[in-house]
N, CA, C and O atoms as a GROMACS GRO file, in nm:
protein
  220
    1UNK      N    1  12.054  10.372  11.652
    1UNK     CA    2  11.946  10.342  11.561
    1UNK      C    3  11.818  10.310  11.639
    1UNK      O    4  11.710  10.364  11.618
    2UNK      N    5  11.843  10.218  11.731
    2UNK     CA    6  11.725  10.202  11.810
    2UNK      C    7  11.657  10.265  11.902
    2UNK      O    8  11.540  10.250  11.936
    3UNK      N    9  11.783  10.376  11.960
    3UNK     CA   10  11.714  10.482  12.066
    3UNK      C   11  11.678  10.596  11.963
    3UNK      O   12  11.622  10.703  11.987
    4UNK      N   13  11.717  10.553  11.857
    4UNK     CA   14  11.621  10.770  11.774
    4UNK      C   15  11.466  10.663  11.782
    4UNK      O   16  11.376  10.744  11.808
    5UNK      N   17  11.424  10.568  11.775
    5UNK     CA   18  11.285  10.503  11.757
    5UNK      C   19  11.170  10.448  11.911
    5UNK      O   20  11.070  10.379  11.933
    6UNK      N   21  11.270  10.533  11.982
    6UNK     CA   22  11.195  10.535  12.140
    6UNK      C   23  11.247  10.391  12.223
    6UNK      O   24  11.216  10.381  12.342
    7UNK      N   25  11.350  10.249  12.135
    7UNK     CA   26  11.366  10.226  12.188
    7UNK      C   27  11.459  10.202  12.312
    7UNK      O   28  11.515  10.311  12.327
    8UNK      N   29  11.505  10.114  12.410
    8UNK     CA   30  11.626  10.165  12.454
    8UNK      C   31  11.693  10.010  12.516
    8UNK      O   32  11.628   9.924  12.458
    9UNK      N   33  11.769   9.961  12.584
    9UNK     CA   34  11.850   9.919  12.650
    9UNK      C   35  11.817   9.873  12.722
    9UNK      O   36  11.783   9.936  12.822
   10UNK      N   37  11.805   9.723  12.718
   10UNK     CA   38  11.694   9.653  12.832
   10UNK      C   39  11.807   9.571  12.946
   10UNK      O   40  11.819   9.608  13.063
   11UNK      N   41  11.879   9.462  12.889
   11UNK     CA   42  12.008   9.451  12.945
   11UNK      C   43  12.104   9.393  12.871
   11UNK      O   44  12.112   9.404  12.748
   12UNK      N   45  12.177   9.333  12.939
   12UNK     CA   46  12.311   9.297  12.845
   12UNK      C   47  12.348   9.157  12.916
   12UNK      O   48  12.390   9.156  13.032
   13UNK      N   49  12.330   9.032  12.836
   13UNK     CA   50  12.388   8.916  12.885
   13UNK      C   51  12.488   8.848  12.796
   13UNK      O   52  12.450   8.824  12.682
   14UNK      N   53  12.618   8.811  12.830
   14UNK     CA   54  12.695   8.810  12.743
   14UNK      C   55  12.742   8.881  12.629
   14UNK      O   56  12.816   8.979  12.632
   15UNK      N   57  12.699   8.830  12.537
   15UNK     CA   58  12.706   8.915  12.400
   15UNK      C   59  12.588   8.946  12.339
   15UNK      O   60  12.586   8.991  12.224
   16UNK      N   61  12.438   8.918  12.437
   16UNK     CA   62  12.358   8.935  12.352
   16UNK      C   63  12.294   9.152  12.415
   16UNK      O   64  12.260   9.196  12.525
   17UNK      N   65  12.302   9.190  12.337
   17UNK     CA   66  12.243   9.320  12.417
   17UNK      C   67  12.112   9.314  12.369
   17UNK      O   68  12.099   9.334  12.248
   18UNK      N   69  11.983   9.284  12.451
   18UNK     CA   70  11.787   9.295  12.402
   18UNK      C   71  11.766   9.495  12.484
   18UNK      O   72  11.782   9.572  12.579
   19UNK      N   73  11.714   9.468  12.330
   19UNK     CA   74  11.658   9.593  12.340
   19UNK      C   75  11.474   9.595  12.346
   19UNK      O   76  11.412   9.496  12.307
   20UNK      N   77  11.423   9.681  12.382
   20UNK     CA   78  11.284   9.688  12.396
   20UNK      C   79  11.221   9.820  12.314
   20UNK      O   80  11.300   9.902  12.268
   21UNK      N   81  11.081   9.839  12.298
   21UNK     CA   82  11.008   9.926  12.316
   21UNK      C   83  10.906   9.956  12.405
   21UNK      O   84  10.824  10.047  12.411
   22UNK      N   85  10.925   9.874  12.463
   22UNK     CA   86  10.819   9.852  12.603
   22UNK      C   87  10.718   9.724  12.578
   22UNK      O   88  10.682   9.638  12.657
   23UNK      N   89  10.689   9.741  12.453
   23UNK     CA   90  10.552   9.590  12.417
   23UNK      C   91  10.668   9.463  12.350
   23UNK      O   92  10.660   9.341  12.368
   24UNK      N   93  10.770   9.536  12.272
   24UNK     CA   94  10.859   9.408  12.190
   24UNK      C   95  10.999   9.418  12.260
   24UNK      O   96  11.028   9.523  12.317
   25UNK      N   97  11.108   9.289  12.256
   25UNK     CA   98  11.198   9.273  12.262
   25UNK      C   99  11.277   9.238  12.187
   25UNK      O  100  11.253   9.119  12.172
   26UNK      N  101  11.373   9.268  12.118
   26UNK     CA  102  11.505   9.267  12.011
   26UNK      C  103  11.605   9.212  12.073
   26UNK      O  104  11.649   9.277  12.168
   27UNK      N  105  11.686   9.052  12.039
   27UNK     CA  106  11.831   9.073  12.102
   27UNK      C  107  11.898   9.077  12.031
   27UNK      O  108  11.877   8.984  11.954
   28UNK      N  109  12.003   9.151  11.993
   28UNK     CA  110  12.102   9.180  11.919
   28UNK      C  111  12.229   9.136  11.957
   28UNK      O  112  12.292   9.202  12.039
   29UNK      N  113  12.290   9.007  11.895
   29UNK     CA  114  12.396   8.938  11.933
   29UNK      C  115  12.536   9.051  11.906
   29UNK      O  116  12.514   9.115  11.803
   30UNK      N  117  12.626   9.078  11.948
   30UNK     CA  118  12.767   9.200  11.949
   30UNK      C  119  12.833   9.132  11.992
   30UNK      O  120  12.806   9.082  12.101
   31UNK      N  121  12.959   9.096  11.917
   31UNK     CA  122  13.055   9.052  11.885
   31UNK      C  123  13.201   9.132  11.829
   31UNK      O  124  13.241   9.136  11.712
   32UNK      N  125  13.264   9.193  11.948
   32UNK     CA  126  13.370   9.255  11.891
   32UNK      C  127  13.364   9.398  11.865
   32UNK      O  128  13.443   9.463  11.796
   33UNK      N  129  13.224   9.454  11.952
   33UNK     CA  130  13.174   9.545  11.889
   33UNK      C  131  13.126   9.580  11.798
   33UNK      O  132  13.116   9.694  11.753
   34UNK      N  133  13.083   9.459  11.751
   34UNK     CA  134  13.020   9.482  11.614
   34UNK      C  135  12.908   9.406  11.584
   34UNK      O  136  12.912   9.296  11.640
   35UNK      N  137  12.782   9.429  11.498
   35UNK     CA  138  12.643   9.359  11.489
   35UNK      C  139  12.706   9.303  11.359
   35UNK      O  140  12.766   9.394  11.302
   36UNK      N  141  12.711   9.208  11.305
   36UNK     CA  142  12.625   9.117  11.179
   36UNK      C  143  12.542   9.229  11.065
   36UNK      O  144  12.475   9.331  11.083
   37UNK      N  145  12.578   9.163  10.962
   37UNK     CA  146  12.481   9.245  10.844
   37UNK      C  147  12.338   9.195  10.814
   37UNK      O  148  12.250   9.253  10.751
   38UNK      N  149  12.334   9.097  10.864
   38UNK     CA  150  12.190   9.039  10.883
   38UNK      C  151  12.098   9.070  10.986
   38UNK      O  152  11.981   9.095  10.956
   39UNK      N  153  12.151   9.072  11.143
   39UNK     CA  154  12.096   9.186  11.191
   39UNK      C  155  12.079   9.275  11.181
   39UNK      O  156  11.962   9.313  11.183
   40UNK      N  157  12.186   9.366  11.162
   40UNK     CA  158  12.125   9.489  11.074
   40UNK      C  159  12.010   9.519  11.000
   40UNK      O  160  11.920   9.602  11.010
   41UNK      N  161  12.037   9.430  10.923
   41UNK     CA  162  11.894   9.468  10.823
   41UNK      C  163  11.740   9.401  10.895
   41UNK      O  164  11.631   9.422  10.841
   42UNK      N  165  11.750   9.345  10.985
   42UNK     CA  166  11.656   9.255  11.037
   42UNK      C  167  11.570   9.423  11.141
   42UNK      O  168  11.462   9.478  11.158
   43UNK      N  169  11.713   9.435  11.179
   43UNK     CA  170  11.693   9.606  11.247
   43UNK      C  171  11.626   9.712  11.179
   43UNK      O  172  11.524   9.775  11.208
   44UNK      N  173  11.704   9.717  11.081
   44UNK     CA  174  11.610   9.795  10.992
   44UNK      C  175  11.473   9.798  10.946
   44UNK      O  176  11.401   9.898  10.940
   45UNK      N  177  11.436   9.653  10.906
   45UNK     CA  178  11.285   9.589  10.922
   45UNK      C  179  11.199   9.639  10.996
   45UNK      O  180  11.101   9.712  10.985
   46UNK      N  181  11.268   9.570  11.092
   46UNK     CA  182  11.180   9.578  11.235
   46UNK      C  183  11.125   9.706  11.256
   46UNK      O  184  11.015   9.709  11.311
   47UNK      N  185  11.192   9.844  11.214
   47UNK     CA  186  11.225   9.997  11.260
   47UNK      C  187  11.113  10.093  11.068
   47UNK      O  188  11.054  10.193  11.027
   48UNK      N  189  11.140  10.017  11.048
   48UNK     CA  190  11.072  10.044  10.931
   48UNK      C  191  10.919  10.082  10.911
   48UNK      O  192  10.843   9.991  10.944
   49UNK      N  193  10.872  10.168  10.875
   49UNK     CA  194  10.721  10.194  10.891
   49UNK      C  195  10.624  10.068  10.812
   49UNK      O  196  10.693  10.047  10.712
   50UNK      N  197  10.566  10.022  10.807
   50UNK     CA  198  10.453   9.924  10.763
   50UNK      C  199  10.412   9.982  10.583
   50UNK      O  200  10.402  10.101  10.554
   51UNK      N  201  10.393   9.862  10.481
   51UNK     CA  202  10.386   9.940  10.408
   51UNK      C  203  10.243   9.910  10.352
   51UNK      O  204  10.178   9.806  10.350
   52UNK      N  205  10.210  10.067  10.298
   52UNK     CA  206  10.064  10.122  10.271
   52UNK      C  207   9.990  10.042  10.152
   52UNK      O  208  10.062   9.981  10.072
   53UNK      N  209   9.883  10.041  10.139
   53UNK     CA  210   9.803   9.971  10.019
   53UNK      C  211   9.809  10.094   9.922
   53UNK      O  212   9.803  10.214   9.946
   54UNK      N  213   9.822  10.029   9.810
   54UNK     CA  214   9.848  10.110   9.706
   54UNK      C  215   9.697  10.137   9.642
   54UNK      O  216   9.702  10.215   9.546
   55UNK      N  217   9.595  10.100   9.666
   55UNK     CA  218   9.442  10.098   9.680
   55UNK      C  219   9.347  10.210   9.662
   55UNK      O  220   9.226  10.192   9.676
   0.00000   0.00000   0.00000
């Protein structure tokens, strides 16, 4: 999800894997192989285009 949006793989400490785009940093706690549904959607947010004035 995060590398189709240019970002990628910054490092990995424990369980947290931070991801970047070069200006922001994301850490995404993984647990079991698996993210949280709240991250997720926090992901999704984040990845989400800005929304337009209806104006």
């Amino acid at each position: 999800m995060f590398r189709d949006q240019g970002w990628w793989l910054l490092r990995i400490r424990g369980s947290h894997h931070v991801f970047t785009d070069g200006d922001r940093i994301f850490p995404v706690p993984v647990h079991h192989n698996q993210v949280k549904h709240v991250y997720f959607r926090q992901i999704e947010k984040l990845l989400s285009p800005p929304p337009q004035d209806q104006h």
